[in-house]
VMD Tcl script that draws the C-alpha trace (Angstrom):
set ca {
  {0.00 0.00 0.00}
  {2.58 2.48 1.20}
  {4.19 1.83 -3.12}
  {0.98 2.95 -4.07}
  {0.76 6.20 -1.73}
  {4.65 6.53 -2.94}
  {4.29 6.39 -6.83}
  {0.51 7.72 -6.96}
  {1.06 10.60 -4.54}
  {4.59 12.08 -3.81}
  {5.82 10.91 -7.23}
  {3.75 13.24 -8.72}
  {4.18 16.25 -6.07}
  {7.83 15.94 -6.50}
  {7.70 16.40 -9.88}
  {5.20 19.03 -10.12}
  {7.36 21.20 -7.24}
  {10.65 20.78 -9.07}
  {8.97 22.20 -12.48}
  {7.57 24.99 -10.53}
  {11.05 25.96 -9.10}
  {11.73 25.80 -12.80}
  {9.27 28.25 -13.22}
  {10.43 30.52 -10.41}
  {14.12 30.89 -12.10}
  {12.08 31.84 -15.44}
  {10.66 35.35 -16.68}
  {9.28 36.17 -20.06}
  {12.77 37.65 -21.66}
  {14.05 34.40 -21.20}
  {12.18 33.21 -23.91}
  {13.31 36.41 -26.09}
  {15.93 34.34 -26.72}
  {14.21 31.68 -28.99}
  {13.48 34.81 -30.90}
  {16.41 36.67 -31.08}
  {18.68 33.84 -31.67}
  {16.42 31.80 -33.54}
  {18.97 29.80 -35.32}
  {20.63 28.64 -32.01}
  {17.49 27.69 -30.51}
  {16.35 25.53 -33.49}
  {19.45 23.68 -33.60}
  {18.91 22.89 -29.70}
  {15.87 22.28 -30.02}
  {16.01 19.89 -33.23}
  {18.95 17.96 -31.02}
  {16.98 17.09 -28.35}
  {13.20 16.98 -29.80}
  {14.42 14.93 -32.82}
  {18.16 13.50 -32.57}
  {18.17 12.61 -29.35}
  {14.87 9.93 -29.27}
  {16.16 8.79 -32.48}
  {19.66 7.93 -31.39}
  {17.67 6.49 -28.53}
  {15.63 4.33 -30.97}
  {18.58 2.95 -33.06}
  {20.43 1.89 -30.00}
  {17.63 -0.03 -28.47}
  {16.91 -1.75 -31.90}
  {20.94 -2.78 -31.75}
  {21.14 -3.67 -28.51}
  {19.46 -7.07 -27.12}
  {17.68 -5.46 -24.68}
  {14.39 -6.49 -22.47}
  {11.42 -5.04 -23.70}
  {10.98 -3.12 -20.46}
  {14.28 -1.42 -20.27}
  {14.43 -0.70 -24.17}
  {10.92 1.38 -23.45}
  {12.86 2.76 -20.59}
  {15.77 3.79 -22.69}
  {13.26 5.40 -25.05}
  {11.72 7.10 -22.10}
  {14.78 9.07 -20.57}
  {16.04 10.12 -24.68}
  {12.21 11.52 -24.76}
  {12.80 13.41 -21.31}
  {13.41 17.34 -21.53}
  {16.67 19.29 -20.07}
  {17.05 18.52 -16.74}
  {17.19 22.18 -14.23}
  {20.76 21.21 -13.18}
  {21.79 21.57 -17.01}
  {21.72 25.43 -16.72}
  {24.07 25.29 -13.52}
  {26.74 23.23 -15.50}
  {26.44 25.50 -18.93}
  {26.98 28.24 -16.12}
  {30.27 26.35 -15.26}
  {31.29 25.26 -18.24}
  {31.31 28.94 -19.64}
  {28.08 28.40 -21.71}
  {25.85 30.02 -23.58}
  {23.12 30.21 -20.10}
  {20.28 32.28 -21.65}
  {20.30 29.59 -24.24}
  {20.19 26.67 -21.94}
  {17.53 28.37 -19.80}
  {15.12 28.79 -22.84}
  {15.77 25.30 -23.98}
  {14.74 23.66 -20.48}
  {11.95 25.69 -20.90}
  {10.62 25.24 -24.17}
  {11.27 21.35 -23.93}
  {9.33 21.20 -20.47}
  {6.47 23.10 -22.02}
  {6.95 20.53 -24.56}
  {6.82 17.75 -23.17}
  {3.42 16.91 -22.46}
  {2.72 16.67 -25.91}
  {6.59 15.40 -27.26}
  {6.84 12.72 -24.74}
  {3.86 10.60 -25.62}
  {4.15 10.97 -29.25}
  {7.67 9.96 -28.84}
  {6.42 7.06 -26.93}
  {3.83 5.79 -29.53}
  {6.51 6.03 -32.17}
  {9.09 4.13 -30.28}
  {6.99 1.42 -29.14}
  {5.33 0.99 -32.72}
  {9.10 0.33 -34.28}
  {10.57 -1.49 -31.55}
  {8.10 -4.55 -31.80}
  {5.80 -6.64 -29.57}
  {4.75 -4.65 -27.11}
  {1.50 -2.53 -26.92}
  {0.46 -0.27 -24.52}
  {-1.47 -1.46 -21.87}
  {-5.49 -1.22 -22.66}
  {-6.33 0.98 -19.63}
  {-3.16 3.70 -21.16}
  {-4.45 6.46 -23.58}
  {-2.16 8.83 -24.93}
  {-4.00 11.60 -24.23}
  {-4.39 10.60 -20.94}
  {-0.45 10.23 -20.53}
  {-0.47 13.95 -22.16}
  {-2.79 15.30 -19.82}
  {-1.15 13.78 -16.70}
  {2.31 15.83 -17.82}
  {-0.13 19.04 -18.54}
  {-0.88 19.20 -15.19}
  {2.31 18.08 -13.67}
  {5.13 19.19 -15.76}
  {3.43 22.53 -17.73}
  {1.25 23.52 -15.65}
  {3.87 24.15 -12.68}
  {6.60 25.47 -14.87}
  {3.48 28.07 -15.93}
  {2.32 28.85 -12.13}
  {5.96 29.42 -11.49}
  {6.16 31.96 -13.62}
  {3.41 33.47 -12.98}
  {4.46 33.94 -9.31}
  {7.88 35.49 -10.20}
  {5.96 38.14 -12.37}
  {3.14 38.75 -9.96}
  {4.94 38.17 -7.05}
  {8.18 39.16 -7.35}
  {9.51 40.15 -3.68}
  {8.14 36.85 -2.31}
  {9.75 34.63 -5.65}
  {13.34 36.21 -4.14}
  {12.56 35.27 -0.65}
  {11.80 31.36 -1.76}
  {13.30 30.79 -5.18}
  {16.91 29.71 -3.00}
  {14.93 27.83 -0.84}
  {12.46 25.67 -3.36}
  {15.55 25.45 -5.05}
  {17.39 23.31 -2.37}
  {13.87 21.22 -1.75}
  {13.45 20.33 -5.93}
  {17.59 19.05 -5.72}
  {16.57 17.41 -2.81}
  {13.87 16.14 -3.96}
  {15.17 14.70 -7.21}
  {17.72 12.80 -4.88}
  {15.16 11.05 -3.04}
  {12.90 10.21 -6.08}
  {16.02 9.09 -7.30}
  {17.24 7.13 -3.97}
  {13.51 5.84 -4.14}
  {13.81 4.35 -7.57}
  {16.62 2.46 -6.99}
  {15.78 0.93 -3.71}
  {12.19 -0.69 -4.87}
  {14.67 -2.67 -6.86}
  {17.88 -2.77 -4.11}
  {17.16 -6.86 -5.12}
  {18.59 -6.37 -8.53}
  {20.09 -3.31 -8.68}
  {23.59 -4.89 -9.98}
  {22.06 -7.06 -12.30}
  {19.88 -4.20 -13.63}
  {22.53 -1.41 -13.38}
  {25.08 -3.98 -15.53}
  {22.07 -4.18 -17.96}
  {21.76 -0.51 -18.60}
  {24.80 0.95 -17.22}
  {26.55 0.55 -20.95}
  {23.42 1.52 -23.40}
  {22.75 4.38 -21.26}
  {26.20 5.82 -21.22}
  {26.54 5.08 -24.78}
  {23.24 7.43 -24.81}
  {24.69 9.90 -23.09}
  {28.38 10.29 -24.56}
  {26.79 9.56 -28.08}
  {24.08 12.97 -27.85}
  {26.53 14.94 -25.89}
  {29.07 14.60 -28.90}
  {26.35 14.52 -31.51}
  {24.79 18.17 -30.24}
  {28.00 19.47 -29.92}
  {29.92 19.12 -33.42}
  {26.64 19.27 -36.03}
  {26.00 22.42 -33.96}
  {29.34 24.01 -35.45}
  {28.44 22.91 -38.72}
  {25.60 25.97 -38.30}
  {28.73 27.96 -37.68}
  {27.10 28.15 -33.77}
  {29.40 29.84 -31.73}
  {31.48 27.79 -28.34}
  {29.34 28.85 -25.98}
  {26.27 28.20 -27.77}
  {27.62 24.84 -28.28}
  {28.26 23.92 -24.68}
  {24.80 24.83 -23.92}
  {23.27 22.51 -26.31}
  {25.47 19.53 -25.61}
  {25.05 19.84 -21.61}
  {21.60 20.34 -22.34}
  {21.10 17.32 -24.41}
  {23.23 15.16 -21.52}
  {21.32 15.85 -19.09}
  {18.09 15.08 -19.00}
  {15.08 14.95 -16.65}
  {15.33 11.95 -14.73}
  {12.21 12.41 -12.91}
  {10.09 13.32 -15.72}
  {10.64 10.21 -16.75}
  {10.49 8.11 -13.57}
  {7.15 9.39 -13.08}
  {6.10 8.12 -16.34}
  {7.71 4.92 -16.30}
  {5.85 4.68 -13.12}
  {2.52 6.32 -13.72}
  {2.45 4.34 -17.20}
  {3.98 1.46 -16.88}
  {3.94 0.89 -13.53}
  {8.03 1.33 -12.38}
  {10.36 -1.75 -11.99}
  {12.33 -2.26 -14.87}
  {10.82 0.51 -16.98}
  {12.66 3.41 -14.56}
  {15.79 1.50 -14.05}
  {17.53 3.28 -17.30}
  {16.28 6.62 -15.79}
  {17.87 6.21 -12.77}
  {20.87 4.55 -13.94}
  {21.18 7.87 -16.27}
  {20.50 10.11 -13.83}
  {23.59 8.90 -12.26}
  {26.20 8.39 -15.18}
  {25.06 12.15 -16.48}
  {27.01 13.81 -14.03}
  {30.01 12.49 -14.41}
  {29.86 12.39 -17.90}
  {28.84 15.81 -18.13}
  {31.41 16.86 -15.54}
  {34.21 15.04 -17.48}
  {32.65 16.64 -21.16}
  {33.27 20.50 -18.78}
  {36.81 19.81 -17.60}
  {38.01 18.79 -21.76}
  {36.35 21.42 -23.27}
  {37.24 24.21 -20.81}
  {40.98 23.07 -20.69}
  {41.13 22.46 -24.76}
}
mol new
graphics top color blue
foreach p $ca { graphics top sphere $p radius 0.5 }
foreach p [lrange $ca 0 end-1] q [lrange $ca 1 end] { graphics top cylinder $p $q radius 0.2 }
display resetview
C-alpha cells in the first residue's frame, strides 16, 4: 500500500514542485531568446526533440535489450533538459540564456513530445502494446498538469509576485535538488534486489546514450557555424536530461520496476559524464 501512496502521490508532487522551481528561475525575456537567436534555438531544439529519441531508438533496436528497459531507454532520450543543465552550462562557460530557454521550451513541450515519442518508439521497436487501460491523451494530460502547468504557475508567481519569488526561489531550489535525490534514492531501492544485475544491464546503453548525444549536439552544432558557448549549452543540455520526468512516467504508465531502471541509472552516469565533457572542453 505504502508503493501505491509513494508512486501515486509524492511521485507526482515531487515532480510538479521541481517544475515549478523551474518556473520561479524563469521570466518572459528568457524566452526572447528563442526569438532573437532563432537559429541557435532551433538547432537545440532539433537535437533534443528529434536527434536525441532517435539515437535512442537505433540503440535499443541494436542492442538485445528487455522489452521493459528498451521502453525505458526510449523514455529518458524523450525526457526534456534537466534544471541542473543550466548550472553546468553556467560552469562550463556556456551560452546560459540559451540553456535556460531550452529547459523551458522542452518542459512546455513535453506533455505533448513525450507521448508521441512514446507511440513512435513502441510501434518500431516490436511486440509490445500499450497497456489497454493507457491512452495517450491521458499520458499527455497527466504531464499538462504536472510538468506545464507548474513550470506556468511558477512563472506566474515570479511576475506577480516578485519580492516573495526572491525570498523562496533559494529555498524551493534546495527542496526540488533534494527532492530529485530522493525520487532518485527511491527508484533504486524498490529494486535494491537487482540493482547490480539491472545497473550492468543498462549501465553501458545508457552511457553510450549519453556520450553519443553529448558529442552529436556538440559538433553538427558548429556545422551551423554556432558559436562555443552556444555549443556547450546545447550539448550539456542534451546530456542531461530529466530523470524524474521520466520516472514518473515509467511509473505512472507502466507501472516502475524495470521501466525506470535506465532513468535512474542515467541520472547517475550524467554527471560524471557531463562533468568530465566541462573539464576537456574548458581546458582544450
Amino acid at each position: 500500500y505504502h508503493m501505491n501512496f509513494v508512486t501515486d502521490v509524492i511521485l507526482p508532487l515531487a515532480l510538479a514542485f521541481i517544475m515549478f522551481t523551474l518556473g520561479l528561475g524563469l521570466s518572459i525575456s528568457d524566452f526572447s531568446n528563442v526569438f532573437k537567436k532563432p537559429k541557435n534555438f532551433l538547432i537545440g531544439l532539433v537535437s533534443q526533440l528529434i536527434f536525441l529519441p532517435i539515437v535512442g531508438l537505433v540503440l535499443v533496436i541494436i542492442w538485445p535489450l528487455p522489452i521493459e528497459i528498451a521502453i525505458g531507454v526510449i523514455l529518458i532520450a524523450a525526457a526534456p533538459g534537466g534544471v541542473t543543465s543550466n548550472i553546468l552550462t553556467f560552469f562550463a562557460k556556456g551560452d546560459v540564456a540559451l540553456s535556460v530557454s531550452l529547459t523551458a521550451v522542452m518542459s512546455l513541450l513535453s506533455a505533448v513530445s513525450v507521448p508521441i515519442v512514446l507511440a513512435i518508439s513502441i510501434g518500431l521497436i516490436g511486440d509490445y502494446s500499450l497497456p489497454e487501460s493507457i491512452s495517450l491523451t491521458g499520458i499527455a494530460l497527466s504531464m499538462f498538469l504536472i510538468v506545464t502547468l507548474p513550470v506556468l504557475l511558477g512563472m506566474g508567481v515570479r511576475s506577480f509576485l516578485n519580492s516573495l519569488t526572491l525570498k523562496i526561489e533559494k529555498s524551493a531550489r534546495f527542496i526540488s535538488t533534494l527532492l530529485f535525490v530522493l525520487v532518485l534514492l527511491g527508484a533504486i531501492l524498490a529494486e535494491r534486489e537487482n540493482v547490480v544485475s539491472y545497473f550492468a544491464q543498462t549501465g553501458l546503453v545508457v552511457l553510450t546514450l549519453n556520450i553519443l548525444m553529448m558529442l552529436i549536439a556538440f559538433y553538427w552544432s558548429g556545422f551551423f557555424g554556432t558559436g562555443i558557448s552556444q555549443k556547450k549549452a546545447i550539448a550539456i543540455e542534451c546530456g542531461l536530461q530529466n530523470g524524474t520526468l521520466a520516472i514518473f512516467v515509467g511509473t505512472s504508465v507502466f507501472g516502475g520496476g524495470l521501466f525506470i531502471i535506465p532513468a535512474a541509472t542515467y541520472s547517475l552516469i550524467m554527471y560524471l559524464t557531463s562533468l568530465i565533457f566541462i573539464y576537456f572542453i574548458k581546458n582544450r
